[in-house]
C-alpha positions in Angstrom: 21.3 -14.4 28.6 23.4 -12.1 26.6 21.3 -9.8 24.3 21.5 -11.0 20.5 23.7 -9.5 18.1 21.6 -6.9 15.6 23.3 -7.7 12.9 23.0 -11.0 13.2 19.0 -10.7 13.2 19.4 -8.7 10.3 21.2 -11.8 8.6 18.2 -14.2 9.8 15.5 -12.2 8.5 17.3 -11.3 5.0 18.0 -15.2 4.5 14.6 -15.8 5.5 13.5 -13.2 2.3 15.7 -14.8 0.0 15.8 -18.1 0.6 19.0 -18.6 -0.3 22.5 -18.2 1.8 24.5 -17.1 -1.5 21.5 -14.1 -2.0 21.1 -13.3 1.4 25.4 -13.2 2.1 25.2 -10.8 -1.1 22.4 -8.9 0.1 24.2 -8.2 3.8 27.6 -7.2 1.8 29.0 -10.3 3.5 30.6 -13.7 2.8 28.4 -16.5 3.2 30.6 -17.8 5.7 29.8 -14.7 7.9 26.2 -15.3 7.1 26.4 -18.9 8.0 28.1 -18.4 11.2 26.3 -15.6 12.5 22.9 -18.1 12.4 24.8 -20.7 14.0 25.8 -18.6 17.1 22.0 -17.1 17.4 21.3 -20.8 17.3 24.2 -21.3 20.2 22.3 -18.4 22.0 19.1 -19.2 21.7 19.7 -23.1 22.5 17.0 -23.6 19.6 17.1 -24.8 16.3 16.6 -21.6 13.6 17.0 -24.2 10.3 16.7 -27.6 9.4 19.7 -28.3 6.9 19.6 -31.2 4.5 22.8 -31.0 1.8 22.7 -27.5 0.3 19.4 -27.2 1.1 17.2 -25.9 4.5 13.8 -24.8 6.3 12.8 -23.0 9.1 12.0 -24.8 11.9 8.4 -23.3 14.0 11.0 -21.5 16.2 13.0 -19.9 13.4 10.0 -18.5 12.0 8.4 -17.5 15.0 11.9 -15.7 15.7 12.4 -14.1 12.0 8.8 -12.3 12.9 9.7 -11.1 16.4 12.7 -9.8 14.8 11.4 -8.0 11.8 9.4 -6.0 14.6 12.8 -5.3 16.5 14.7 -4.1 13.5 12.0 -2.7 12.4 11.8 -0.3 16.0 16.0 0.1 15.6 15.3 1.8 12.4 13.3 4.4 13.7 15.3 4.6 16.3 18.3 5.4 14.1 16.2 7.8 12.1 15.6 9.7 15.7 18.9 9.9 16.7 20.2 11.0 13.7 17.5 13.9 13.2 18.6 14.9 16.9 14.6 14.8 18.1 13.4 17.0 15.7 10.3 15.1 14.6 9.8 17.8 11.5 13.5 16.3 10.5 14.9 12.9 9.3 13.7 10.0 6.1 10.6 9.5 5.9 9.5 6.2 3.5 5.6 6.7 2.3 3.9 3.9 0.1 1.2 4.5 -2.0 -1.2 2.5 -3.6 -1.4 2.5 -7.6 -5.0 4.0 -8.0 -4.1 6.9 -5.3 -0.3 7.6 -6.1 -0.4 9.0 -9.7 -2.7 11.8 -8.5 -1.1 12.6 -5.4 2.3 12.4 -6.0 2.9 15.8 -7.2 0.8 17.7 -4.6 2.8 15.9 -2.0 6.2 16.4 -2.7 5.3 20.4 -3.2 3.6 20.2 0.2 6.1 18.5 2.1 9.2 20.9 0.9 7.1 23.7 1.6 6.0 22.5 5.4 8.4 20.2 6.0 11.8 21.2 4.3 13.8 19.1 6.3 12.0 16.2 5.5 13.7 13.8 3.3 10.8 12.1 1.4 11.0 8.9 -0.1 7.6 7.3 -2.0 7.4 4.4 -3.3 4.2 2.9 -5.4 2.7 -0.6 -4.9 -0.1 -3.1 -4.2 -1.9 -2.6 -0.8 -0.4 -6.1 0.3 2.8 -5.7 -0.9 2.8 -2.2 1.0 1.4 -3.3 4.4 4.0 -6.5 4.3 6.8 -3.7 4.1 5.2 -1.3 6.6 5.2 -4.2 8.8 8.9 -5.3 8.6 10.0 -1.5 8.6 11.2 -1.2 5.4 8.0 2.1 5.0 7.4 4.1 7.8 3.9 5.2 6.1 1.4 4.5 3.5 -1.6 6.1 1.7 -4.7 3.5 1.2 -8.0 3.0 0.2 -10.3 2.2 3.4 -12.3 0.5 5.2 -8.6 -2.3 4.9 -7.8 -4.5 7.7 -4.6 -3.2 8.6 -3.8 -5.5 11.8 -1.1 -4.5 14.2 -1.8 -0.9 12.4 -3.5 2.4 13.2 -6.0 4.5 10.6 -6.5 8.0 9.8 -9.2 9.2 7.5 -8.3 12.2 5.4 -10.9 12.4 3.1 -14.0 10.3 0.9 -13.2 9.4 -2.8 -16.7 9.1 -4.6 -17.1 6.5 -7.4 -18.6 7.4 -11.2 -20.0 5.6 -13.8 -17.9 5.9 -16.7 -19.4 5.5 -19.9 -18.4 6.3 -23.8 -21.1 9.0 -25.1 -22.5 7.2 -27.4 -23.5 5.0 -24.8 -24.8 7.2 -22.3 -28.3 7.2 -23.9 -29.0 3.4 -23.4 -28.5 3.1 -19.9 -31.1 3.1 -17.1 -32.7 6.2 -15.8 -32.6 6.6 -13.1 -29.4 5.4 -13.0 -29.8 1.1 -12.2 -26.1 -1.3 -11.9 -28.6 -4.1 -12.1 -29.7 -3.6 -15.2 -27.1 -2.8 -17.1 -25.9 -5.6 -20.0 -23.9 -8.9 -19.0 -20.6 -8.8 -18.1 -20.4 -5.2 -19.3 -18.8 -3.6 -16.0 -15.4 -3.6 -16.0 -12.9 -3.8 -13.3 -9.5 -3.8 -11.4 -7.4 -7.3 -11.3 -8.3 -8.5 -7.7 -5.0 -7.6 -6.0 -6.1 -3.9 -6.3 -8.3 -3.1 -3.4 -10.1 -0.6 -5.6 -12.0 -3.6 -7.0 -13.1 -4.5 -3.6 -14.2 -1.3 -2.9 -16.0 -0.4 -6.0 -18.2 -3.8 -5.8 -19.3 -3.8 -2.4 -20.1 0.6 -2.7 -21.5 0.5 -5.8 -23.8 -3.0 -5.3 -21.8 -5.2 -7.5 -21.7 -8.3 -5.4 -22.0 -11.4 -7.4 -23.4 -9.2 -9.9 -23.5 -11.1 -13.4 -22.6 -7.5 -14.4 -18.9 -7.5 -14.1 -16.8 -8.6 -16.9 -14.5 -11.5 -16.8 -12.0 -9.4 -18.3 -9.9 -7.2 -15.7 -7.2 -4.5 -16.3 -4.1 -3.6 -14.1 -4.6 0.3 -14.2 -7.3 2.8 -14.2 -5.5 4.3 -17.6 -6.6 0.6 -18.9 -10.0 0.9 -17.7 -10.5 4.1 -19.6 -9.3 2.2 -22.6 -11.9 -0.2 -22.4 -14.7 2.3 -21.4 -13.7 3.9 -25.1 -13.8 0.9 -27.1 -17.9 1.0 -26.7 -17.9 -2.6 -24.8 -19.1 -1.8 -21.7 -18.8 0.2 -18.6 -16.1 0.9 -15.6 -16.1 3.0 -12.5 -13.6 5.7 -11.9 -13.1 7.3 -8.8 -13.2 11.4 -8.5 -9.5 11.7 -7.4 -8.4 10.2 -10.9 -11.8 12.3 -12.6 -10.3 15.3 -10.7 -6.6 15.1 -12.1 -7.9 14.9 -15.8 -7.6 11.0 -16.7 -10.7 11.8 -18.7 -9.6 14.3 -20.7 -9.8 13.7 -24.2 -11.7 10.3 -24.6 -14.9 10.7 -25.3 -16.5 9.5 -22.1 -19.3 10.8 -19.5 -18.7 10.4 -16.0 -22.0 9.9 -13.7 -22.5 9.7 -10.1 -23.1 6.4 -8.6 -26.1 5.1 -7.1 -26.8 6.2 -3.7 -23.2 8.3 -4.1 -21.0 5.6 -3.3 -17.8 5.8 -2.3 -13.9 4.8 -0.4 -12.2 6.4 1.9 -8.6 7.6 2.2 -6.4 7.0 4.7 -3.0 7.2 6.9 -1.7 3.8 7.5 1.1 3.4 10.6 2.5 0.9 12.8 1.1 1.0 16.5 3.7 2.1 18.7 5.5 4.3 16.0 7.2 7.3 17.8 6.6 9.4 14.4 2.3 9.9 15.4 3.1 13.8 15.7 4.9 13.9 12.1 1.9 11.4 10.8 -0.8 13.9 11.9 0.9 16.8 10.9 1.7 15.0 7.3 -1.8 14.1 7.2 -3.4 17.6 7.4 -1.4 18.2 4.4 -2.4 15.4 2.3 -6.5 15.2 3.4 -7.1 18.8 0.7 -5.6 16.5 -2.0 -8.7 14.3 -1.4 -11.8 15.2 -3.7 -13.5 15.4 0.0 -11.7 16.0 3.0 -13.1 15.1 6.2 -9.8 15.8 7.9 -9.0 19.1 8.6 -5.8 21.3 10.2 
């Protein structure tokens, strides 16, 4: 069978993410004629049905889909092979695309960047901020190379490197410090008086299964989209929120009139590498990775 063109995959996958041939035809730089042909000859090639067309209107068929994934693997691997090629080997050379989660990235950022020009000068780094889905989906399909997370994460397909522990505090206004438990008791704090991450921040997850808040009638039904928010609501005197140290660390604190506490039994998450398996980038990621792990309020990782 003749190999398929790359290109062509490239069309399939991008009409798959759009959904739409005029999008997708746009998003390639080509006509939709192009784009329309080019699926029609993988069909021709493949002797399989990609789409089931009705009027101006289509769906995958099982084979189309199962061929959009096996391809967003393959371009994925052509991507880095590119990125090879074109830094001639050198594996301290060449783009490399890091994603970082919203409740690691603000407090990283910086100490990054300054790292990686002065280690790795000819690396040309691109970060890029996001949910810890919305990050793995892209690290999947190649679009990232990398990403920072919060762990323990099932990361299928994916391999892990600790860098460092990020311990969780009790964060409470001072005027409230006074009425809570001693020693220091989740359980009986007031009704719906913990606050917390929206769900689609893994912090959330984190935070209630380290610091015992499972099913707790304790958390609030109200939920913020940023640790800046939760400090917000800490102030306002309605309850309570947990913080972790790397945000204590890089001042978010400073100049609310809040106490931070340790958690029971010192709870904590982890901080982590995230890469594709079979990635030939491991001796970049490992070097990258003794950079990062002194960023972390704890390292476990070391050079």
């Amino acid at each position: 069978m003749k190999w398929p063109n790359l290109k062509h995959l490239h069309y399939l996958v991008t009409l798959y993410q759009e959904q739409h041939f005029n999008r997708a035809a746009k998003h390639c730089n080509v006509s939709q004629s192009t784009l329309s042909t080019a699926i029609q000859n993988l069909e021709e090639q493949f002797g399989s049905q990609l789409l089931e067309r009705e009027h101006k209107t289509f769906v995958f068929t099982p084979f189309g889909l199962e061929l959009v994934g096996r391809a967003k693997v393959l371009l994925a691997d052509v991507h880095e092979l590119v990125d090879f090629a074109q830094s001639a080997g050198n594996w301290q050379a060449g783009n490399l695309k890091l994603g970082v989660i919203p409740t690691i990235a603000p407090f990283t950022f910086e100490g990054i960047i300054d790292s990686v020009k002065e280690h790795l000068p000819d690396i040309n780094l691109q970060l890029q901020e996001d949910t810890t889905a919305n990050l793995l989906t892209q690290l999947n399909e190649g679009v990232l190379d990398l990403l920072i997370l919060a762990l323990p994460m099932e990361t299928p397909g994916c391999k892990q490197l600790v860098l460092g522990h990020d311990p969780f505090h009790l964060i409470a206004h001072q005027d409230l410090v006074k009425s809570l438990p001693s020693p220091l008791d989740v359980s009986k704090l007031p009704k719906e008086s913990v606050f917390l991450l929206q769900q689609e921040h893994c912090m959330t997850g984190h935070a209630v299964s380290a610091c015992g808040l499972q099913h707790k009638e304790q958390v609030s039904s109200l939920t913020a989209s940023s640790l800046y928010t939760l400090t917000q609501l800490a102030k306002s005197k309605l309850g309570f929120t947990f913080m972790p140290e790397l945000a204590i660390q890089n001042n978010i604190l400073n100049g609310f009139p809040l106490v931070s506490m340790p958690s029971e039994d010192k709870a904590y998450r982890e901080i982590g590498l995230v890469w594709r398996k079979g990635t030939t980038r491991v001796r970049l990621f490992r070097y990258l990775a003794g950079l990062i792990a002194p960023l972390t309020p704890v390292p476990t990782l070391t050079r």
